[in-house]
C-alpha positions in Angstrom: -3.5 25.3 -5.9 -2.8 23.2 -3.1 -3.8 23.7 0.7 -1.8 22.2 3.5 -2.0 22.3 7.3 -0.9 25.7 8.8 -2.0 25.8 12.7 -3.3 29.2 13.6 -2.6 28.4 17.3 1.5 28.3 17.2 1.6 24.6 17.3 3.4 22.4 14.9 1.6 20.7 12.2 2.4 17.3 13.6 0.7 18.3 17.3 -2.6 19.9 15.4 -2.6 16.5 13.5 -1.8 15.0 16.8 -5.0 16.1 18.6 -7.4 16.6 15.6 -7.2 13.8 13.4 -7.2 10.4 12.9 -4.1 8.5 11.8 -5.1 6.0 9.1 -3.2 3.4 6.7 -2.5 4.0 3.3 -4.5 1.1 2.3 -7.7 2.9 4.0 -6.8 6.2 2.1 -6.8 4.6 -1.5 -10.6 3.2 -0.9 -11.3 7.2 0.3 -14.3 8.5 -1.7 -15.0 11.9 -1.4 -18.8 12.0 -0.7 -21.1 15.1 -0.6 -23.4 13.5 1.8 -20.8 11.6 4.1 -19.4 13.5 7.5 -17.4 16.5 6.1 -13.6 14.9 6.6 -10.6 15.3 3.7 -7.3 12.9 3.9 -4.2 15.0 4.6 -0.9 13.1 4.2 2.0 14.4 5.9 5.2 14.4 3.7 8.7 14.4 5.1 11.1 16.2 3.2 14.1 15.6 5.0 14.3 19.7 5.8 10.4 20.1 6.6 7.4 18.5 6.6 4.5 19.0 5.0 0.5 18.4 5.4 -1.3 18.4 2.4 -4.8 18.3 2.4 -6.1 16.2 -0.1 -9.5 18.0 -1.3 -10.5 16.7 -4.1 -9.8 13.1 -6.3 -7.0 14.8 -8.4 -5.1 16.0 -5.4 -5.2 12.7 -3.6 -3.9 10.6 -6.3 -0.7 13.2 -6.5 -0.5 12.7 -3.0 -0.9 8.7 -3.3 2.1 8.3 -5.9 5.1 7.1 -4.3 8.1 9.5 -4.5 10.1 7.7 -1.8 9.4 10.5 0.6 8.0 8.8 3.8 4.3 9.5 4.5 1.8 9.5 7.0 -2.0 9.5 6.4 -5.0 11.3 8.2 -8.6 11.9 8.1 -9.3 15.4 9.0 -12.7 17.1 10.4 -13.1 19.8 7.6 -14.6 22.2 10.6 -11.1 21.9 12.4 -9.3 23.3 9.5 -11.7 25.8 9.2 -10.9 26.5 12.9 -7.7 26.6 13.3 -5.8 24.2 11.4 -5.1 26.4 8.3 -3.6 29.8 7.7 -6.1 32.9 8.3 -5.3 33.6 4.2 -6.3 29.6 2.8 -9.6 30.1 4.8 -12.0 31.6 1.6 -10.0 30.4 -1.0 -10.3 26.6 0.8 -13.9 27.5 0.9 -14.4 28.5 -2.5 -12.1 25.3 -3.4 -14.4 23.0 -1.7 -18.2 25.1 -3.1 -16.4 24.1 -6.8 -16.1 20.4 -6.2 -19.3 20.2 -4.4 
């Protein structure tokens, strides 16, 4: 299952991503390890799919490297404070089972 940004505050993806993440290269994102002891941040790559958009949060190894194929769609990359999406930066349902998607891989 996949988890993507879902602002609990009424903004738009692209604003949360805006004020609470950091807007990285592609390049940076393939030499992303995911790191149990490093500062708790995830890559989320923001899709455009010509009718929405979409910020998926790449959690794990498997999910970035679906994210990372290219399917023409143009993307942007970010690097995302895992504590903001707990906040407010995904829906009120994804909280526990982000949680309990996150306990697995660590």
């Amino acid at each position: 299952m996949g988890f993507y940004i879902n602002p609990t505050d009424g903004n738009s993806k692209e604003y949360w991503l805006q004020q609470k993440a950091k807007m990285v290269s592609e390049g940076e994102i393939k030499d992303f390890t995911f790191s149990k002891n490093e500062p708790k941040i995830l890559p989320v790559c923001l899709l455009d799919n010509i009718l929405f958009t979409a910020a998926g949060i790449a959690y794990d190894e498997r999910e970035l490297n679906c994210f990372l194929v290219d399917n023409g769609r143009p993307k942007e990359w970010y690097l995302v404070n895992i504590e903001d999406l707990l906040n407010d930066g995904l829906a009120n349902e994804d909280k526990e089972l982000f949680k309990e998607a996150l306990n697995r891989i660590n």
